[in-house]
GUBA-647884 format. One record per residue: x, y, z of N, C-alpha, C, O, CB in turn; residue in one letter. Coordinates in steps of 0.001 Angstrom, whole numbers. Atoms other than C-alpha are relative to their C-alpha. Last residue first. Glycine has a CB too. Layout:
N
<<X,Y,Z>,<X,Y,Z>,<X,Y,Z>,<X,Y,Z>,<X,Y,Z>,a> ...
END
This chain:
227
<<-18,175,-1224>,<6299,63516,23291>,<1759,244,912>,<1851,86,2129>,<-675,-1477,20>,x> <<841,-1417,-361>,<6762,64279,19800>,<230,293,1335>,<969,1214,1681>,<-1642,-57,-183>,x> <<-1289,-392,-222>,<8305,61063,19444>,<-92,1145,550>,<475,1430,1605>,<804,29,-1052>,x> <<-700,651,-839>,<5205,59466,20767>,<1202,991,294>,<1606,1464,1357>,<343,-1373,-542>,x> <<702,-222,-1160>,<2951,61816,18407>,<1040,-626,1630>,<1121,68,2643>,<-1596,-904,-344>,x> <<-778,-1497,-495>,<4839,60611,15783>,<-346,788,1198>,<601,1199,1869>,<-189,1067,-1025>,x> <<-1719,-595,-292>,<4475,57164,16560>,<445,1222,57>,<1254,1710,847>,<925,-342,-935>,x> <<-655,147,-1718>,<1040,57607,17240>,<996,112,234>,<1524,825,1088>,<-35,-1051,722>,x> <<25,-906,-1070>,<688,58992,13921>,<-227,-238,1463>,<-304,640,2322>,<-812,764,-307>,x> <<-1610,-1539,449>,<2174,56639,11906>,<-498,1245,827>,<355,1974,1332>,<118,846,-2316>,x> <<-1753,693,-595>,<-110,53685,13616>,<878,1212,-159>,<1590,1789,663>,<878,-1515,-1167>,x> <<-16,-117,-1515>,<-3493,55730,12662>,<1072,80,597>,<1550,1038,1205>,<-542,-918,610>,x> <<140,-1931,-178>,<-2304,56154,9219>,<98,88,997>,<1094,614,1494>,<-1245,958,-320>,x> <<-864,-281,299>,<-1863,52254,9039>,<391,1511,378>,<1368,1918,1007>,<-47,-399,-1070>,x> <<-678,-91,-992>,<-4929,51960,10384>,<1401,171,265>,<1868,407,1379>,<-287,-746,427>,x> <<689,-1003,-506>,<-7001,53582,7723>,<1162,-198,1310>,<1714,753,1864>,<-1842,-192,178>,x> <<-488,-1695,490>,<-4975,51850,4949>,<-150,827,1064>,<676,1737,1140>,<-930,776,-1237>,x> <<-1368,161,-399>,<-5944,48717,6872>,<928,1232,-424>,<1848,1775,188>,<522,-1311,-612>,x> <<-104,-142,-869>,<-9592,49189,6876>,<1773,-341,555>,<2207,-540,1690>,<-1120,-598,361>,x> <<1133,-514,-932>,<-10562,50834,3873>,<714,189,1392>,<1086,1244,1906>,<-1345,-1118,116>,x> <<115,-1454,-398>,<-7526,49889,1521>,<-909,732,403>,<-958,1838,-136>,<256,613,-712>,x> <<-990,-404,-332>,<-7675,46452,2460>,<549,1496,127>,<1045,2073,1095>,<524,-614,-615>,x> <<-140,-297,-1610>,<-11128,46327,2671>,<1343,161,11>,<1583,1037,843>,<-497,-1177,1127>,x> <<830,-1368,-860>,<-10933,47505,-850>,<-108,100,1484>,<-42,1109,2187>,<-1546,61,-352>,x> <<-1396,-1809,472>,<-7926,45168,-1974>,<-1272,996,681>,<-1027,1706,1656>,<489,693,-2787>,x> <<420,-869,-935>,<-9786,41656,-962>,<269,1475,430>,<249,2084,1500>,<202,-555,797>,x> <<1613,-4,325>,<-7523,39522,-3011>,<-91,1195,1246>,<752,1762,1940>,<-1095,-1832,265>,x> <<756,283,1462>,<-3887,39221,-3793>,<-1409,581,458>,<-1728,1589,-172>,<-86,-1877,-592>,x> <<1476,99,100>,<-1714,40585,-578>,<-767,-188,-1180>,<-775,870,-1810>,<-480,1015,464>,x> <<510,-927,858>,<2235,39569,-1148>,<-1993,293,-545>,<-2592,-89,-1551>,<936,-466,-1183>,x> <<1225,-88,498>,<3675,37800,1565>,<-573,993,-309>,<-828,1940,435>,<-659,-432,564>,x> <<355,-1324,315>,<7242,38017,2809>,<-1146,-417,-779>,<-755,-1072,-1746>,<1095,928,-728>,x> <<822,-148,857>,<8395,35409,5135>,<-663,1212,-641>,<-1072,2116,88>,<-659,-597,384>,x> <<222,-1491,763>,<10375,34649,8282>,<-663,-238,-1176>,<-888,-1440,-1317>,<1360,833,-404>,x> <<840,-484,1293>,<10349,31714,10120>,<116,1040,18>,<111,1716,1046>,<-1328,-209,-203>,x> <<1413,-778,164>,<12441,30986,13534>,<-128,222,-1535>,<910,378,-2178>,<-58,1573,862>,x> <<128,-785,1202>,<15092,28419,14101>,<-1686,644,47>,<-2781,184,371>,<367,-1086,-1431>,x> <<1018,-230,680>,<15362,27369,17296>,<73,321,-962>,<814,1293,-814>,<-617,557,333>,x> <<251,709,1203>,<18598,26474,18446>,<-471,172,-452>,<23,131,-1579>,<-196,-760,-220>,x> <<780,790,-232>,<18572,28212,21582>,<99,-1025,-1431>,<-436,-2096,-1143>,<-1295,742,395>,x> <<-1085,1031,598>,<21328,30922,20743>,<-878,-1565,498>,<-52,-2434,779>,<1935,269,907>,x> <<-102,509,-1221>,<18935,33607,22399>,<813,-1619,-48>,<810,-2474,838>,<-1547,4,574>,x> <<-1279,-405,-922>,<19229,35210,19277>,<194,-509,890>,<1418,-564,1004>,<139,1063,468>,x> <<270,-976,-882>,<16839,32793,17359>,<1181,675,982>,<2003,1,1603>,<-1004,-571,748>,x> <<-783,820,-1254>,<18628,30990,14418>,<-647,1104,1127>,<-239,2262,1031>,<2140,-77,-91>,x> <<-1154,-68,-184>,<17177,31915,10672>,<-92,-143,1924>,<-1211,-290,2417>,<614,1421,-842>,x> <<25,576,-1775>,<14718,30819,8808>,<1143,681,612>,<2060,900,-180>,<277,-1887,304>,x> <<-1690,775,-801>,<13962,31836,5007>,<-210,-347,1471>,<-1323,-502,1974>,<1575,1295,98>,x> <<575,841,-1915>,<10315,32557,3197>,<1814,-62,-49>,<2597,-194,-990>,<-1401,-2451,204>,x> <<-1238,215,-539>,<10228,35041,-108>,<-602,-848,1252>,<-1682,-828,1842>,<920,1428,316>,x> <<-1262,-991,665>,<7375,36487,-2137>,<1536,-682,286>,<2446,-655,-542>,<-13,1737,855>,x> <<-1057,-240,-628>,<4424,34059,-545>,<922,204,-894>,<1131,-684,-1720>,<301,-861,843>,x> <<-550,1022,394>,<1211,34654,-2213>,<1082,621,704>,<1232,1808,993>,<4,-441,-1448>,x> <<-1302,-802,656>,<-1570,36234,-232>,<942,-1381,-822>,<681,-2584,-806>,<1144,939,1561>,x> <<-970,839,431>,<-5058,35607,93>,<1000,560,-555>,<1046,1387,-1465>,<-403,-843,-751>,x> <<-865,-323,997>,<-7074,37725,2591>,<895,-1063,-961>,<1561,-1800,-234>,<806,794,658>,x> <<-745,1058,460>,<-9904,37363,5139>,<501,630,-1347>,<-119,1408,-2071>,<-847,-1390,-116>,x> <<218,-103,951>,<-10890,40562,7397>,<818,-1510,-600>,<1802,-1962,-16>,<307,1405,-359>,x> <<-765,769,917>,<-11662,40827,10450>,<-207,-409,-1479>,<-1289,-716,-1978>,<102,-986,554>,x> <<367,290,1585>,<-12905,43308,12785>,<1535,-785,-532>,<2744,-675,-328>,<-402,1791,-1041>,x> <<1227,1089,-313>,<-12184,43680,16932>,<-352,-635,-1629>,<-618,-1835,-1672>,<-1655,952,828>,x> <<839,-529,-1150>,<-9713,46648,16468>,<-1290,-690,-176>,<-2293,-120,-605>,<-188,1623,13>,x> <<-713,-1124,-360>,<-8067,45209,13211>,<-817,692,805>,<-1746,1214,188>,<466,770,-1054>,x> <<1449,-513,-531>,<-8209,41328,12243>,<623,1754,915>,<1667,1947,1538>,<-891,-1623,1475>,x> <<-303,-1067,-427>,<-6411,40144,9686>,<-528,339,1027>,<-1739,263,818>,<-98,736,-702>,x> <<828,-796,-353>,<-6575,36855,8096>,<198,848,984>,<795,327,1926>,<-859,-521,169>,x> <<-329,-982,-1482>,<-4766,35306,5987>,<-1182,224,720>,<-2292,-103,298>,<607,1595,-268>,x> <<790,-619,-964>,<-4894,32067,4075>,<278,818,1242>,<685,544,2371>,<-587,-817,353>,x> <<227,337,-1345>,<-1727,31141,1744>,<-1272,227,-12>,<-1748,407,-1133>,<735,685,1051>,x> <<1594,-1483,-433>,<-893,31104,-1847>,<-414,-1010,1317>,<-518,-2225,1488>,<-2076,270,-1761>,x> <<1001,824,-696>,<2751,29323,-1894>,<-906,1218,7>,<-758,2419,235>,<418,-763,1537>,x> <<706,375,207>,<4959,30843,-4297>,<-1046,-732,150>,<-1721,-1297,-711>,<286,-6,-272>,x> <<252,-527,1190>,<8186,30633,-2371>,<-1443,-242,-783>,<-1793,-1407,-590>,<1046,-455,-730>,x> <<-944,401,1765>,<7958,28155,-107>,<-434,1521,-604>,<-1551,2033,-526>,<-934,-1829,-1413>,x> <<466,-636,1060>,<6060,28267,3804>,<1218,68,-694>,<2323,-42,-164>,<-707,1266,243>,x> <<-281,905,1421>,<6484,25092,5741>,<-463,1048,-868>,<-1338,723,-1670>,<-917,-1606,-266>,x> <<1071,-614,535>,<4355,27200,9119>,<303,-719,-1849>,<-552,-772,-2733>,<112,1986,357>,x> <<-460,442,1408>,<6441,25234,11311>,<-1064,287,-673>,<-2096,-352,-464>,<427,-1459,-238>,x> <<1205,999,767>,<5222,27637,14062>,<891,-458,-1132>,<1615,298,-1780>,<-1620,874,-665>,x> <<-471,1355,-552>,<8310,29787,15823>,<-401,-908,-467>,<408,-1829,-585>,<-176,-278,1132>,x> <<611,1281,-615>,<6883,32390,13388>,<994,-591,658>,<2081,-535,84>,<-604,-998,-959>,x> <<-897,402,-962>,<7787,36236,11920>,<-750,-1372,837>,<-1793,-1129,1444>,<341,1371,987>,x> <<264,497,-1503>,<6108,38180,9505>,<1267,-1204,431>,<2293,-1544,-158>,<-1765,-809,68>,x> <<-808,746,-380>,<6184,40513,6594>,<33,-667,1296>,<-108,35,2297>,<858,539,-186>,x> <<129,741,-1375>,<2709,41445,5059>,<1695,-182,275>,<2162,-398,-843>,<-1017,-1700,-111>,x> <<-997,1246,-34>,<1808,42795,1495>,<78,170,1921>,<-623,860,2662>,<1923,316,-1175>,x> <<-376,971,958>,<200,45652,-462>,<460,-1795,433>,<589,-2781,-292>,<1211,770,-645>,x> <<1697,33,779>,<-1643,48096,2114>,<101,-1560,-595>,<-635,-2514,-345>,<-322,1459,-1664>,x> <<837,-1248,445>,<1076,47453,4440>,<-950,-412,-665>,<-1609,-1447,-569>,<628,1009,-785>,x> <<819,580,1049>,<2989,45482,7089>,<-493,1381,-854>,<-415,2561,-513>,<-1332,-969,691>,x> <<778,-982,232>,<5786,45381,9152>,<-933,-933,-1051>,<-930,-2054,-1561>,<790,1412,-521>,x> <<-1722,-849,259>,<7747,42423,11206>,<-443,1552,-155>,<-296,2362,760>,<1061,-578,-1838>,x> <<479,-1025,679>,<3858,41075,12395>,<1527,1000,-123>,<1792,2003,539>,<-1420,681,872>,x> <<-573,-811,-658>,<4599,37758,14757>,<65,1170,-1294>,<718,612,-2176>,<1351,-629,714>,x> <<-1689,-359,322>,<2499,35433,13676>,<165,1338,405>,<-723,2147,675>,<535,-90,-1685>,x> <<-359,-1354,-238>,<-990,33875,14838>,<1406,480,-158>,<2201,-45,621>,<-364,282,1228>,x> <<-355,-596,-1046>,<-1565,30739,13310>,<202,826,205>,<627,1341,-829>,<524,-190,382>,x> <<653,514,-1652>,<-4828,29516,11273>,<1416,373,1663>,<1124,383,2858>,<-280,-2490,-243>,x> <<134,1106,398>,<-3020,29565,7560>,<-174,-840,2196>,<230,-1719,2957>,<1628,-387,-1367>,x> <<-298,657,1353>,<-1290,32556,8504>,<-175,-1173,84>,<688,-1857,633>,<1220,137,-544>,x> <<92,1606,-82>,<-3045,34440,11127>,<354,-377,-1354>,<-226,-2,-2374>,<-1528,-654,427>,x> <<28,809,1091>,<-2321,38668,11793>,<340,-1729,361>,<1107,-2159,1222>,<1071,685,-1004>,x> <<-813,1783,-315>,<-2998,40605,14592>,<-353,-303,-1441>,<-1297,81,-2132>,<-901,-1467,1470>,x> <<-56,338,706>,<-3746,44638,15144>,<675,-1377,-237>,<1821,-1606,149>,<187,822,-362>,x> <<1464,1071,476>,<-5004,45713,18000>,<133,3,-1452>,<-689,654,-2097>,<-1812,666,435>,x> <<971,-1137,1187>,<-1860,48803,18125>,<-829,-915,-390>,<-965,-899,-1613>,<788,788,-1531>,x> <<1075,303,-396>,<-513,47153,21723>,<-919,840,-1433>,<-1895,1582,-1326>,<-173,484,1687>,x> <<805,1073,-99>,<2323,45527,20439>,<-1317,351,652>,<-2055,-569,1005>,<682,-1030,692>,x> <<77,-619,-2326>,<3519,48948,18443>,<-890,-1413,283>,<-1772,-1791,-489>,<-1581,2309,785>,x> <<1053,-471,-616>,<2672,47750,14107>,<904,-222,1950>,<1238,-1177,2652>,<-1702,-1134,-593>,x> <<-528,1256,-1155>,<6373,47738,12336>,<-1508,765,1261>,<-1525,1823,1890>,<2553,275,844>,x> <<-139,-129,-786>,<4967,49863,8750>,<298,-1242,1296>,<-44,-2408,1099>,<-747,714,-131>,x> <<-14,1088,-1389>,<5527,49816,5725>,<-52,258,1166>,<790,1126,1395>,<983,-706,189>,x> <<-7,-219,-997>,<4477,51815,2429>,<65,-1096,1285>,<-793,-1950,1510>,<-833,685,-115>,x> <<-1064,479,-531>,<4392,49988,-531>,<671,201,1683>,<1370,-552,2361>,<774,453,-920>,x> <<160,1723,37>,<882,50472,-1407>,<1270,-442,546>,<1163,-1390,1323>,<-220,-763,-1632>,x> <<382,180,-1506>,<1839,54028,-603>,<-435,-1250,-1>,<-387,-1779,1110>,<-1079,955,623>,x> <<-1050,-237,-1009>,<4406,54031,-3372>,<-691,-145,1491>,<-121,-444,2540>,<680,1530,-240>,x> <<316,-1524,-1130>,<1683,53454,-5966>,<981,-645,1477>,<919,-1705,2100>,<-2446,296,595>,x> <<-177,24,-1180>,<2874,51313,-8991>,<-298,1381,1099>,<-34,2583,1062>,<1228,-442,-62>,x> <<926,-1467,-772>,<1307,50982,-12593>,<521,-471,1573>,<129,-1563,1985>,<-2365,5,-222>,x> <<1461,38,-623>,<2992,47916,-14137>,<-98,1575,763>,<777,2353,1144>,<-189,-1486,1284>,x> <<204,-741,-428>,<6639,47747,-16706>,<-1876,251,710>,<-2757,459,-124>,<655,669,-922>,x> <<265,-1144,1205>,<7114,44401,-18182>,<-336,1023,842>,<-906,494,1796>,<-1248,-269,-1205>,x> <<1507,-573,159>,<8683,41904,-15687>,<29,1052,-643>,<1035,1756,-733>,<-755,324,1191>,x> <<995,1316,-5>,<11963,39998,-14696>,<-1361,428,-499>,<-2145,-521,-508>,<-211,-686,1565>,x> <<1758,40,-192>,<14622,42433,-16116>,<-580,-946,394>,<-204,-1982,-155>,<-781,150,-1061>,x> <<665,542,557>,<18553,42080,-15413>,<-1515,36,-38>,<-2070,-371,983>,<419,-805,196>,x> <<542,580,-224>,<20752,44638,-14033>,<-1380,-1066,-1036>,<-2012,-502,-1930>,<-52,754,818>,x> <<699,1347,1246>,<23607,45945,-14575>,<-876,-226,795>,<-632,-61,1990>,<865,-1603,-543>,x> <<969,1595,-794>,<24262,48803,-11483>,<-237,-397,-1307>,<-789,452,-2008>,<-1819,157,1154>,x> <<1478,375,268>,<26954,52051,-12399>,<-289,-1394,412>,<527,-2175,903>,<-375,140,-1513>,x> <<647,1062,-776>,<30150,53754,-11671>,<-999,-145,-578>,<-1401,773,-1293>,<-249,144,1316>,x> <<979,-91,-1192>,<31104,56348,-13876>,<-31,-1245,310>,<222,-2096,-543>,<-1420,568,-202>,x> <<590,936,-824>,<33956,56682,-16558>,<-622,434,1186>,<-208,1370,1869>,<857,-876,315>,x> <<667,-564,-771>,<34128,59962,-19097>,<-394,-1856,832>,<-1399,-2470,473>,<-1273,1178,-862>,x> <<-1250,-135,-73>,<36951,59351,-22138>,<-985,474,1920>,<-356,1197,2692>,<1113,1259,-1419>,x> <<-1185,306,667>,<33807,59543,-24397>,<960,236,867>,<1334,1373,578>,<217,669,-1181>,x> <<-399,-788,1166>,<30659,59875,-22445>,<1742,-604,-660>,<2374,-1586,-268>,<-3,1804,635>,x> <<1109,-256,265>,<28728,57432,-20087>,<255,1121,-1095>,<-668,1488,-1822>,<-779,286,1205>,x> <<-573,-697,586>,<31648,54705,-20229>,<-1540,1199,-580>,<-2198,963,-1593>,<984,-973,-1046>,x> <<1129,-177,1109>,<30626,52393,-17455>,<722,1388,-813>,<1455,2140,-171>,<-1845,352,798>,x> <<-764,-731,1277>,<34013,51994,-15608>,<-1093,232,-1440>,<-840,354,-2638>,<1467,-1166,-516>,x> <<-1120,-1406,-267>,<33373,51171,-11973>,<591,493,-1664>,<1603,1149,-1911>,<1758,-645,1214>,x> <<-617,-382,760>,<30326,48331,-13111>,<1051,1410,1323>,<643,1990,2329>,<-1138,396,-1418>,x> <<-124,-1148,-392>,<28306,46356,-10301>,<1198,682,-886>,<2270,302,-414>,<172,-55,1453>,x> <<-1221,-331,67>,<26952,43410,-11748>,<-61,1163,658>,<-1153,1671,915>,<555,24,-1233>,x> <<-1283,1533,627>,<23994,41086,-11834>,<963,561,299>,<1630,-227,971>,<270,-598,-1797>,x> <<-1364,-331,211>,<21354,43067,-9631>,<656,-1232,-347>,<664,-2376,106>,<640,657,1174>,x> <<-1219,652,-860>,<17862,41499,-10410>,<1130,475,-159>,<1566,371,-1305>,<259,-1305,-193>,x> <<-1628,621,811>,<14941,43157,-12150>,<1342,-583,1261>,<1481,-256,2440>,<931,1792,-1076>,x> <<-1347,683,-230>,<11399,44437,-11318>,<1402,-465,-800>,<1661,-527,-2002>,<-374,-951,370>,x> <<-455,1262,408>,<9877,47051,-13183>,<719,-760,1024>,<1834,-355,1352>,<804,138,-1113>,x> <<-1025,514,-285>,<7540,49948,-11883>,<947,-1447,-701>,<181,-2370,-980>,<-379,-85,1122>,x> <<37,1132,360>,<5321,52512,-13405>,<1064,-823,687>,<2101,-161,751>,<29,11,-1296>,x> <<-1440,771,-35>,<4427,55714,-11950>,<-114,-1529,-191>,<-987,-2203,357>,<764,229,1458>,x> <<-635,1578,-552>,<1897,57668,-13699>,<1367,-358,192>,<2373,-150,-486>,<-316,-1071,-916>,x> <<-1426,141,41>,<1406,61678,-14334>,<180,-1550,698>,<648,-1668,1830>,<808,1341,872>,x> <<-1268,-350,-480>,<-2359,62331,-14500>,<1267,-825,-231>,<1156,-1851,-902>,<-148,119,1265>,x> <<1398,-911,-507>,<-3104,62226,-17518>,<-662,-801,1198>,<-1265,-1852,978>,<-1309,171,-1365>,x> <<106,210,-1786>,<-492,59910,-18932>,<-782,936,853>,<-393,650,1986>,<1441,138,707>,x> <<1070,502,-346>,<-1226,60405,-22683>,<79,-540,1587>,<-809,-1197,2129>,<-293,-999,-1022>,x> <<641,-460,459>,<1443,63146,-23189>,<-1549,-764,412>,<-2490,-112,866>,<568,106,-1184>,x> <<783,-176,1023>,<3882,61201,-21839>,<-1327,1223,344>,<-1679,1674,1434>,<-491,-1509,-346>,x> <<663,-1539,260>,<5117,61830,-18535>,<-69,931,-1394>,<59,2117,-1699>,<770,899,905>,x> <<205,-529,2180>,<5633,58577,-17515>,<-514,1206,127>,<-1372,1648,891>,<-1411,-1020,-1322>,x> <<846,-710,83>,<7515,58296,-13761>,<-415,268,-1405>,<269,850,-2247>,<312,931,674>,x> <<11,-1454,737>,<9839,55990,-12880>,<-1450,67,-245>,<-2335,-773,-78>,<956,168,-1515>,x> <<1636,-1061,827>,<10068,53134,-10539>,<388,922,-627>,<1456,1420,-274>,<-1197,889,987>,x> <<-578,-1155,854>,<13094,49923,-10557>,<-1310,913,-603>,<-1971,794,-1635>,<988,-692,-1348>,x> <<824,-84,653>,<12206,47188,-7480>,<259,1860,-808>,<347,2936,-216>,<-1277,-471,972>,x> <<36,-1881,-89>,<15303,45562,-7284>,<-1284,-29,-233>,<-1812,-964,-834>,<928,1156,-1232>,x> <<1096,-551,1003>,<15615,41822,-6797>,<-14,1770,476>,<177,2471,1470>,<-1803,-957,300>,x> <<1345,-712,-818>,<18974,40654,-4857>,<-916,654,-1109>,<-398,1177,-2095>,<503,1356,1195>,x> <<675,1099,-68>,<21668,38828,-6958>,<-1306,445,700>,<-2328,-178,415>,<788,-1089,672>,x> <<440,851,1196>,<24039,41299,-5870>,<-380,-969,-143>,<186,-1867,479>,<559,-188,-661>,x> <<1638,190,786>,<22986,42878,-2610>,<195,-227,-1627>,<-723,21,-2408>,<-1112,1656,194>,x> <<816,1087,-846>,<26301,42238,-765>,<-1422,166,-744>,<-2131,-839,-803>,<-84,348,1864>,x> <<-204,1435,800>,<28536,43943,-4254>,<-952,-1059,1086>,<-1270,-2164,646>,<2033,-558,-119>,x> <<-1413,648,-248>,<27388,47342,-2436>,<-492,-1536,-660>,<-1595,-2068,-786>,<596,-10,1949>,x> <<302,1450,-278>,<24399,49774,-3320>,<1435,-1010,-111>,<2243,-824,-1021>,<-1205,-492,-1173>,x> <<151,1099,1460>,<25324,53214,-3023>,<-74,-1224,202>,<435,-1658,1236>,<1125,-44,-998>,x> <<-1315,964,-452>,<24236,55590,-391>,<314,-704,-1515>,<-270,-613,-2595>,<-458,-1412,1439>,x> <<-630,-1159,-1469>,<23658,57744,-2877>,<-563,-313,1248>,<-1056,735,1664>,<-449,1767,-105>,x> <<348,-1097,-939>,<23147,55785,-5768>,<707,104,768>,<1858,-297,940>,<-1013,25,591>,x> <<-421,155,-1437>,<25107,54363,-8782>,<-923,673,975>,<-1070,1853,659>,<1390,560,208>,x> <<-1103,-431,-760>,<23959,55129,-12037>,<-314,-487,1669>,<-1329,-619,2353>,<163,1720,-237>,x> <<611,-1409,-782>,<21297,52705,-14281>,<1337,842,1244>,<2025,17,1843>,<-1707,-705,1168>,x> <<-1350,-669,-1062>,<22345,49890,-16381>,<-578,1494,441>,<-1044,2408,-238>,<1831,278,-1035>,x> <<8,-1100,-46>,<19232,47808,-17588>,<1147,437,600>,<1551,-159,1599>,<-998,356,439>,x> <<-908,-867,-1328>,<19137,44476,-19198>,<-167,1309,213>,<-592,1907,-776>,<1513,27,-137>,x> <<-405,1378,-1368>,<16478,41824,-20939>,<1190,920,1089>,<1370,686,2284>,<1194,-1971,-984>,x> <<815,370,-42>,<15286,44018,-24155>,<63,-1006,1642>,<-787,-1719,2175>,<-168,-447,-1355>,x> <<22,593,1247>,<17816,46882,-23752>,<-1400,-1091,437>,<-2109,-775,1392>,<1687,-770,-474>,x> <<1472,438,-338>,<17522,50256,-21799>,<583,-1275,-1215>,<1112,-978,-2286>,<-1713,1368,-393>,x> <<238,956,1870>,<21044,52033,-21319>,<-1325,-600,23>,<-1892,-350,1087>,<1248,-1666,-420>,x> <<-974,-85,1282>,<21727,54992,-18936>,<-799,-766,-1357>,<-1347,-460,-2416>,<1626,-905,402>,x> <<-378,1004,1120>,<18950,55177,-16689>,<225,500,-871>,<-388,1315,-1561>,<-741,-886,-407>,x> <<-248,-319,1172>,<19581,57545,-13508>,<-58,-1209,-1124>,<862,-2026,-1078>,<1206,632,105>,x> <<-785,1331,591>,<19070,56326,-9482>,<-258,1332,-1920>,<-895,2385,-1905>,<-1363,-2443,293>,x> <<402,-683,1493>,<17414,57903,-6641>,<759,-193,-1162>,<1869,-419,-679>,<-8,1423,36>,x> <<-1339,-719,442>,<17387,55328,-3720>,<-411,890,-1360>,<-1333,631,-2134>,<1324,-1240,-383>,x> <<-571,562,1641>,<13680,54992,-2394>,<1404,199,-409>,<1672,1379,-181>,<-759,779,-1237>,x> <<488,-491,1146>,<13140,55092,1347>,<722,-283,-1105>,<1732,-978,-1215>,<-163,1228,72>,x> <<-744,-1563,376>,<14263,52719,3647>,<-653,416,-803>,<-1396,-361,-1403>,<1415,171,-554>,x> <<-549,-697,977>,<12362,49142,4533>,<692,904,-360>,<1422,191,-1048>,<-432,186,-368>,x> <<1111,-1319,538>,<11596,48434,8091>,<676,213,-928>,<1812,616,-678>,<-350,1447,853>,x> <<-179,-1381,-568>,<13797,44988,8943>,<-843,1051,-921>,<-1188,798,-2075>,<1647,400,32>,x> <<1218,-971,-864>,<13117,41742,8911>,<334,601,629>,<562,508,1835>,<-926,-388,765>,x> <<-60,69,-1551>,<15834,40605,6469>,<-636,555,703>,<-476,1773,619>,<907,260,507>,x> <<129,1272,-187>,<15530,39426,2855>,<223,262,1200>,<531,-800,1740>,<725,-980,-689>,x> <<-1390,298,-1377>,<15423,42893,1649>,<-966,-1265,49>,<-2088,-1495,-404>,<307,1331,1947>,x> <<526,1351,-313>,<13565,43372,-2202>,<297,-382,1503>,<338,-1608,1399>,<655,-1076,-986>,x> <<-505,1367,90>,<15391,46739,-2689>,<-1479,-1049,1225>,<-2117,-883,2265>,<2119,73,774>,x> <<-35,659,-1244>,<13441,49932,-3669>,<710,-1543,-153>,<605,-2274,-1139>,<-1541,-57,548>,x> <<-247,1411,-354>,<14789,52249,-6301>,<-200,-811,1183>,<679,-771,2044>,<1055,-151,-157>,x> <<478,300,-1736>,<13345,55365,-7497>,<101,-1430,94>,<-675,-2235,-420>,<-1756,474,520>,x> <<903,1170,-844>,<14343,56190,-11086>,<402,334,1338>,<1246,1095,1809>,<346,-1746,-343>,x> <<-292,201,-1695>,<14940,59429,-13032>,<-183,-1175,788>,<-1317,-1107,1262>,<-803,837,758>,x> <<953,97,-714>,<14468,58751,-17283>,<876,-156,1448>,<1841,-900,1623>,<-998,-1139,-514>,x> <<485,-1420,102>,<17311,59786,-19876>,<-876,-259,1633>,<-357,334,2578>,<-1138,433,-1740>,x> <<-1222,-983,-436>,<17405,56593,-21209>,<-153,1322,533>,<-964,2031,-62>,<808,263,-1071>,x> <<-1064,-524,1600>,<13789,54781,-21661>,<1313,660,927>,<1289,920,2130>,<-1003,1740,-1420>,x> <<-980,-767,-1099>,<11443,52691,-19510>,<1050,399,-1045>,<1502,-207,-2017>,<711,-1048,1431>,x> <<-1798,601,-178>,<8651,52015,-21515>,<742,785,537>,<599,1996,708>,<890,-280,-1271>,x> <<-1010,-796,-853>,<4548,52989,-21279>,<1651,-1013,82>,<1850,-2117,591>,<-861,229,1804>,x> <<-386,653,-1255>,<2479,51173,-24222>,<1162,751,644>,<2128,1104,-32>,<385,-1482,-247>,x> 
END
């Protein structure tokens, strides 16, 4: 079985709780490995005491012998601490991240993670549980969106999606990752929905016809900038 050991490079994505386009991976070092914690070095930016308590997602790469090709595995875990005096040699302090495990190491592909914020005219709409929402980004793997609708989504709620992408639709069940609210700018009172939904079923049309448009999307933009 593939384990995360000392020694090993990671790629760190954070969990964000705010609808905004992800960042790329931080690049990260594991020090210690125990059965429930990991301490790994500081990155570059470095992660600040506001994302403790926030879920990490912690990838490396096996490159065993029986990995044929070269797998990346990922673990979640939760920042607990932020160290300034990890002791990585004798008389040698570094900075470093504690963190706590939630899950056994799984097979992760980075373009499943991939996000994108779909342009309002890229004919692409998403319905949660029959309403139309406002589409933060999305990808192969998952959904973030945006409602005025009391849509009453929880943690761990399995929804009904459905997609539909240049006239075609597709039905999907996701489970909800995260939900919060927060205060529309226009100081109205409103509270608006947010939500992060995590795609379960229907994975081939997903990577058929949403993979396909995804691609599409990234090259208009570039093409735009281009312009």
């Amino acid at each position: 079985m593939v384990a995360i050991k000392p020694g090993m490079t990671a790629d760190i994505v954070s969990e964000s709780d705010e609808p905004t386009k992800e960042g790329p991976p931080l690049q990260s070092v594991i020090y210690e490995v125990t059965d429930r914690s990991l301490i790994l070095s500081q990155t570059t930016p470095p992660i600040t005491d506001v994302q403790q308590g926030k879920r990490l997602l912690v990838t490396f790469l096996d490159k065993s012998e029986e990995a044929n090709p070269t797998s990346r595995y990922g673990i979640w875990a939760t920042l607990t601490r932020l160290m300034t005096n990890y002791e990585i040699a004798p008389s040698q302090m570094v900075p470093a991240l504690v963190l706590e495990r939630e899950t056994k190491p799984q097979t992760h592909n980075f373009r499943m993670s991939y996000r994108i914020n779909p342009a309002t005219d890229s004919d692409l709409t998403v319905l949660v549980r029959g309403v139309r929402v406002n589409v933060i980004d999305i990808s192969i793997g998952g959904v973030r969106i945006g409602s005025k609708s009391d849509l009453s989504l929880k943690a761990n709620d399995i929804v009904k999606l459905a997609i539909t992408i240049d006239g075609k639709t597709i039905d999907i069940e996701g489970m909800v990752v995260r939900a919060w609210s927060a205060q529309t700018a226009s100081g109205t009172g409103i509270n608006q929905q947010f939500a992060s939904i995590q795609f379960l079923s229907n994975q081939n049309a997903r990577e058929s016809m949403l993979g396909n448009k995804i691609i599409l999307m990234e090259r208009e933009k570039l093409a735009k900038r281009i312009r």
